[in-house]
N, C-alpha and C positions, 0 to 999 in steps of 0.2 A: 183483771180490772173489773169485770162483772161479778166476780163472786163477789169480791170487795166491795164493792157498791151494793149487791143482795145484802149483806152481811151488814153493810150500817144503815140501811133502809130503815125507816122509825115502827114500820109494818111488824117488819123480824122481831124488832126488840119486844115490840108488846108482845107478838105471840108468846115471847120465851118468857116475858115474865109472867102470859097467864099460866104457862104450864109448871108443873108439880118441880119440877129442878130448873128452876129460875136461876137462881144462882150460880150452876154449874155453867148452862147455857152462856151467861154474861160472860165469865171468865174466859170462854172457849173463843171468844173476838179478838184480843190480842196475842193467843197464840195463831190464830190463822194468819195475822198481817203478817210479825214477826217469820213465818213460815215461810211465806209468798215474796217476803224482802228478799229471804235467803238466796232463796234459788233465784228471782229474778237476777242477784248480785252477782251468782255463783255461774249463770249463764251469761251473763255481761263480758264475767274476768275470762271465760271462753271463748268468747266470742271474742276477745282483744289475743287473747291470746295467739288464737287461731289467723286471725288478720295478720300479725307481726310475724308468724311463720310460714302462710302462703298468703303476700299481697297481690298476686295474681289471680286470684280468685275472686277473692272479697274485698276488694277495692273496686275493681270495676263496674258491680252492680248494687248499684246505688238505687236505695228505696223510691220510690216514685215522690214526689212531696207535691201538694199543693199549697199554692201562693194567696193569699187572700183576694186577690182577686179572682180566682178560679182559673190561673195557668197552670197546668201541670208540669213539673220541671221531671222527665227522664233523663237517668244517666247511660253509661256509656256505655254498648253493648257486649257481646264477647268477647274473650281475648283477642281471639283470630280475625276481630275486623278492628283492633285499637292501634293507629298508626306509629304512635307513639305511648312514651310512658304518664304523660299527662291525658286527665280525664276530661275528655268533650260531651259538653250538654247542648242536648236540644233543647227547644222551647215550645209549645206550642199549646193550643188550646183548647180542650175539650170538642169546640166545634168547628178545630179545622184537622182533618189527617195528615200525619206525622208526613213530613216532605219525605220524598223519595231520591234515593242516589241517582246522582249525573249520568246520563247516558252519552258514551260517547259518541264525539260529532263523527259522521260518518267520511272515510278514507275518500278522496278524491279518486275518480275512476283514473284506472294507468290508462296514458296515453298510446295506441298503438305503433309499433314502428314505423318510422314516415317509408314509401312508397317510395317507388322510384319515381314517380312523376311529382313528389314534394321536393327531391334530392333536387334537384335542380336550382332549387330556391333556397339553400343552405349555402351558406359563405362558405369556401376551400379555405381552410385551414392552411394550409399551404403557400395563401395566395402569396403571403411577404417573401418567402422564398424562390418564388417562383421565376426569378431574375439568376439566382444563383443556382437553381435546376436547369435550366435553360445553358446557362454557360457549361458547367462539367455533366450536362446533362445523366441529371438525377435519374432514378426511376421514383415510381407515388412513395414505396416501401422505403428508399433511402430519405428524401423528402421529409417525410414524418418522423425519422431518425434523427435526423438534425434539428425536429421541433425542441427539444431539448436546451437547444442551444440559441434563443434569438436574437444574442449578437450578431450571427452570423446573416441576419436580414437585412443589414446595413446595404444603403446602396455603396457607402464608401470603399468595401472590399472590391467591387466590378473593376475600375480601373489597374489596379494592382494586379486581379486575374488576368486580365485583360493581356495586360504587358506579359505578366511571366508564360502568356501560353502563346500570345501571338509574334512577340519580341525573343525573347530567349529560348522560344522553342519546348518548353519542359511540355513531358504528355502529359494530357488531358487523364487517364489514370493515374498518375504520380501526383499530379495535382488535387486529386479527388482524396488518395491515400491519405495523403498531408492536412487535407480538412477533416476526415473523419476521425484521425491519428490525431490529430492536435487541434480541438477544433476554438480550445480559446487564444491560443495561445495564433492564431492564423485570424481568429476576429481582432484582436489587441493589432499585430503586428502589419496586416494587410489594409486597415485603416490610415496609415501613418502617409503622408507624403512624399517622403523621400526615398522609397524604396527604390526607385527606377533612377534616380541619382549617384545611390550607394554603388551599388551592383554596375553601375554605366565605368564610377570612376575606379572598382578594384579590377575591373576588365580590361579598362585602357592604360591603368599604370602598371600593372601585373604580364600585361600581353596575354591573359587569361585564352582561351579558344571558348566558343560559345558550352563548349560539352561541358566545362569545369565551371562554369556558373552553373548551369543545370545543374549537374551533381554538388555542390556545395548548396545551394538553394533545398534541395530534394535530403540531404544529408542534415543539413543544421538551420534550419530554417528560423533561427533564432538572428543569424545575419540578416536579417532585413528589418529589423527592428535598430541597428548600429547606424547611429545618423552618421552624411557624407563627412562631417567635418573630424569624426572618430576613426573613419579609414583612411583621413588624411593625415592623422598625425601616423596611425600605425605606419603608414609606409616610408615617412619622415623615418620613423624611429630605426626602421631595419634597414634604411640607407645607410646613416649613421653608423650602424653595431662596427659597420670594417669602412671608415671612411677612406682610405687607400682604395678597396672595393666597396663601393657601392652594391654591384651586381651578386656579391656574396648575402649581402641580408637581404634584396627582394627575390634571391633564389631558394632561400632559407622561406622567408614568406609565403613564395608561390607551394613548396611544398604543405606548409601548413595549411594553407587553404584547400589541397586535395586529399590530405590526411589525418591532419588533427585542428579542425574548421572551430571549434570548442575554446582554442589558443588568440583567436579573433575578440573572444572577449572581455581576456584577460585587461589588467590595466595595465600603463608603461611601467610603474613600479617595480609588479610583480617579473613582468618577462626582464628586466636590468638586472634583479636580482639573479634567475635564473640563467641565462647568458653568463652573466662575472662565473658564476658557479664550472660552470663548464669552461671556458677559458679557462680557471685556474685547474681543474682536474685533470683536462686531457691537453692540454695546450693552447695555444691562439691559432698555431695550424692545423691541429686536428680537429678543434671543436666546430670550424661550419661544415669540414666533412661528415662529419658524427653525425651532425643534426640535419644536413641534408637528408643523411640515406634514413635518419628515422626520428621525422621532426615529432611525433608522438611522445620522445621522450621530454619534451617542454612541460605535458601535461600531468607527470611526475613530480612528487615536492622533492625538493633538492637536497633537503636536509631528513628527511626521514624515510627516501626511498631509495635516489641514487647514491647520495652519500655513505651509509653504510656500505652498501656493496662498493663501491671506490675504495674503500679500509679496508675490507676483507681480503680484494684481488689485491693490494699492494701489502698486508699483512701477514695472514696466515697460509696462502696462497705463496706468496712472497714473488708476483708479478712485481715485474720492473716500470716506470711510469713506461717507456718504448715499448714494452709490450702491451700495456695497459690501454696505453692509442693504440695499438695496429687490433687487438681484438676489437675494442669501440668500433676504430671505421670498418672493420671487415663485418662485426656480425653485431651489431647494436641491440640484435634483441635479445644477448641477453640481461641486458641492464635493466629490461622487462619483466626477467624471471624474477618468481619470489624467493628470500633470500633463506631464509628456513621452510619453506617446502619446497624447492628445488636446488640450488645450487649448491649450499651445504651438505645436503642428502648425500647428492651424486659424487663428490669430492669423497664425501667418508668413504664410499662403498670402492672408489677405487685403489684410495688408501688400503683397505682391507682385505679387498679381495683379488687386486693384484700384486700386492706389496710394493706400491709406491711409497717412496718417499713426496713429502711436502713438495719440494723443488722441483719433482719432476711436471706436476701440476701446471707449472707455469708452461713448461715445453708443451703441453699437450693442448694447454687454449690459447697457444701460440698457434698450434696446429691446426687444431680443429676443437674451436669453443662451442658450436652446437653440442656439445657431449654433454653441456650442464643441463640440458631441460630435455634430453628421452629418459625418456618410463627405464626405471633400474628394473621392473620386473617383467615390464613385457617388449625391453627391447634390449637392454646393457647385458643381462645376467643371460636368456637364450641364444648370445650371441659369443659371449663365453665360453659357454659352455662348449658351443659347438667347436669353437679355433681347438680347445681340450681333447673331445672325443677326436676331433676328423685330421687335424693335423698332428695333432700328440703335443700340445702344447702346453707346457704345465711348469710353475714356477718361475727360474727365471726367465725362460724362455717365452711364457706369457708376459710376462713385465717388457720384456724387447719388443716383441712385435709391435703389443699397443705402444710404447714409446715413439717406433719407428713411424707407426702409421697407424695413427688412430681414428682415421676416417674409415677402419675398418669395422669398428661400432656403429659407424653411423649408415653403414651399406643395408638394402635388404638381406635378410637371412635367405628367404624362399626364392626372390626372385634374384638375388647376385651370388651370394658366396655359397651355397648350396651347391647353384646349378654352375658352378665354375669347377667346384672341386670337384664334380661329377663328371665333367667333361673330363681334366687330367687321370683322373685313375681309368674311364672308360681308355683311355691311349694306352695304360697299362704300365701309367707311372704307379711307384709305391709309395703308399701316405706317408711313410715318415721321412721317406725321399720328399715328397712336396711338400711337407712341412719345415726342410731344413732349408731347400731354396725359397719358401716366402719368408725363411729368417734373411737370408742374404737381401 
């Protein structure tokens, strides 16, 4: 821009035209501008160019500009202090210096740990529970354990504690177990009013003894949440099952409450449904026997666990319904066993490995039905083996024995039939002598 202004100065021109090549001199002014456009153009389209392929650069430092009133407007400083992708301007003014970044406000001092002589003056944590420490006498450690739970700070649970530890006797551990084992389920149900009701009238209509509340209490602790008027129908209802006997459905009852206490919550629906089920499978006389000696199996659906095994033992078994009651009342557990991994199993493997026929099946859990649920490998087959090596029993003569007396599967090896055969040959009997009198 100064040369160009030298250059059309009215100074310059006279001197060129005093001197000897005027004319050349004149000429030589429009090739300078034309010159000076060029490249001022040709640095321009670089300078754009340059921007459009690093805006990281050339974007952020912006020329200084002043404003006519004499503000300086700077732009935005290095990359590494631009927060973002837009450009921030300062303002300010020749005669004030550029403001300076925020110093941050200074960390408030950490307070020390209070002392023991502050401790004093600190609320317990604790304090709400400290009713229900007191009763099952907590220690601080269990205390704070229960903070977790602040239902449990209720004064309404005291009374309910109260009863069951001072009234029915339950320990003060068992009662503790039961609140750290359950402990909403003991806030929900130890608030309710009528616990000492419930538990008053299945004792007095049942002839319960103080032990089997305890253990029912301690076992299903869900019966105290069952208002009085739900244990009154239940015991209606198990009158009812044998109206002839009464004393058959609350003996039926009482054992459910010592054994499967979970049946207590069934509705009337489901246990009618149940019941009919059993009357029709095993009789009207067998089925309070059944379920006397194993009221557990209420808690069984009827249709998809005992029922199929009822089809199998009167099916492919080809039990008789007679025999079908006498193994029920005699051994009910195993209407407990699973049907494809126990009972099934053990039927093939004597099919097979004794040469039983089907029919004979029925004889043998006539005899002795515990044989469906021991281990084929580490109690049937070692036990086998040995009647084979020790008495020479093989074939049909294994098929007799076990038919004769199949509770010889179910003896210790080690501690019965080992040390028995050992006694007769120490006498100086001959094994295949003592193998033909334990066929007789």
């Amino acid at each position: 821009a100064n040369q160009i202004t030298q250059i059309q100065h009215p100074s310059f021109e006279t001197r060129a035209r005093a001197d000897d090549s005027s004319t050349a001199s004149c000429t030589m002014v429009p090739l300078v501008r034309s010159s000076v456009s060029s490249v001022s153009i040709t640095l321009l389209i670089l300078l754009m160019m340059a921007a459009v392929c690093c805006p990281f650069v050339f974007v952020p430092y912006v020329a200084p500009r002043i404003a006519p009133n004499g503000v300086v407007l700077i732009g935005a400083g290095p990359p590494s202090s631009i927060p973002s992708s837009k450009t921030t301007t300062a303002v300010f003014t020749s005669s004030s210096p550029p403001p300076r970044a925020p110093t941050p406000a200074p960390r408030p001092p950490t307070s020390p740990p209070p002392s023991s002589s502050s401790s004093s003056s600190t609320p317990n944590p604790t304090s709400d529970l400290r009713p229900l420490a007191s009763l099952l006498s907590l220690t601080p450690l269990e205390a704070r354990q229960l903070l977790r739970h602040p239902q449990l700070s209720q004064h309404a649970l005291l009374p309910s504690m109260t009863y069951l530890l001072d009234t029915l006797g339950v320990p003060q551990p068992t009662l503790k177990a039961m609140v750290f084992r359950h402990p909403k389920l003991v806030a929900s149900i130890f608030s309710q009013p009528e616990i000492e009701s419930t538990l008053a009238y299945l004792s007095s209509s049942l002839d319960l003894p103080a032990s089997d509340v305890r253990a029912l209490v301690s076992r299903h602790p869900a019966v105290l949440r069952y208002p009085r008027v739900h244990a009154r129908r239940l015991v209606g209802f198990f009158k009812s099952w044998r109206p002839e006997s009464p004393e058959a459905g609350l003996g039926l009852l009482r054992g459910v409450v010592r054994e499967a206490p979970q049946v207590l919550g069934y509705g009337l629906g489901l246990l009618r449904s149940k019941l009919d089920f059993y009357d029709e499978a095993f009789g009207q006389d067998a089925a309070p026997d059944i379920l006397a000696n194993a009221p557990s199996l209420l808690c069984y659906s009827a249709s998809d666990n005992i029922g199929p095994k009822v089809s199998y033992f009167t099916g492919p078994v080809g039990l008789t319904p007679a025999q079908l009651s006498k193994v029920a009342r005699k051994w009910p557990r195993v209407f407990t066993c699973s049907l494809g991994g126990q009972i099934t199993p053990n039927v093939d493997y004597l099919v097979a490995r004794l040469g039983l026929r089907r029919g004979d099946i029925g004889r043998i859990l006539s005899l002795f039905a515990p044989i469906l649920w021991l281990s084929k490998e580490r109690n049937l087959e070692p036990k086998v083996r040995f009647l084979e090596e020790e008495l020479g029993w093989t074939g049909k003569d294994l098929r007799k024995g076990v038919l004769a007396m199949p509770q010889l599967l179910g003896l210790s090896l080690e501690g019965n039939l080992r040390p028995t055969v050992a006694y007769f040959l120490g006498w100086g009997v001959e094994r295949e002598a003592l193998g033909r009198e334990a066929l007789k």
